[in-house]
N, C-alpha and C positions, 0 to 999 in steps of 0.2 A: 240279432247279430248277423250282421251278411259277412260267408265264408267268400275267400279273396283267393281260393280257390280255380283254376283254367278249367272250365268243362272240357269233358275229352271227346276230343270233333274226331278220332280218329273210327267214325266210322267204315262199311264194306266200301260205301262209293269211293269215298277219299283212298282207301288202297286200292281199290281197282286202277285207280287216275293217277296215284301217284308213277310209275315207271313213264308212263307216257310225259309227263310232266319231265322227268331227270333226263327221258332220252332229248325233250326239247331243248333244255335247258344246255345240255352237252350239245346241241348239235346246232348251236349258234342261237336259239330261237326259232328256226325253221328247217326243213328237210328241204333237200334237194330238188325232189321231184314228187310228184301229186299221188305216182304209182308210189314211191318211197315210202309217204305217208300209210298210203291203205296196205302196203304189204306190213308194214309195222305193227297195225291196226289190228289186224289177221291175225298173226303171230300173238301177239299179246292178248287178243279175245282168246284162242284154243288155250292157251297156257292160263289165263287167269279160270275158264272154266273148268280146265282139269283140274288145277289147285281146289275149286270149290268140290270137285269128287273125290278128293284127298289122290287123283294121282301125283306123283312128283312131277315137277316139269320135265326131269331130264327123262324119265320114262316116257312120257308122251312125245317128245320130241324123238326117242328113241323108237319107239309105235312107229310114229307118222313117217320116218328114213327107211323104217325096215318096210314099209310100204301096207303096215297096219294101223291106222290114224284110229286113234282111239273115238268115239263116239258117245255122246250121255246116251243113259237107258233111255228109250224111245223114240229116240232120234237115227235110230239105226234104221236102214233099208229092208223091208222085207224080204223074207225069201231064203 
């Protein structure tokens, strides 16, 4: 008997991509400018890795204004 059943495709990659995706989507298909694109880029790589640290976004972003950017363990600067 084949179950008719949807496999759930909602794997890590498919969430990690999905915002990039909505912000495309919203912002006609394309950004603006090239810089536009990689600060976007930026910003949603530090937030989707905090979330994988279980920081909340709004604290890392809170970190990163207070001029403390949160860092994974061992990726920190010696010293």
């Amino acid at each position: 008997m084949l179950s008719r059943t949807p496999h759930n495709t909602n794997n890590e990659a498919e969430r990690t991509l999905r915002p990039v995706k909505v912000q495309q989507r919203s912002s006609g298909g394309c950004w603006r400018t090239i810089e536009g694109l990689a600060d976007f880029a930026i910003v949603q790589s530090y937030l989707s890795t905090a979330a994988k640290w279980d920081i909340s976004k709004l604290d890392a972003l809170r970190a990163l204004f207070q001029g403390h950017p949160w860092i994974p363990p061992g990726l920190e600067p010696a010293g």
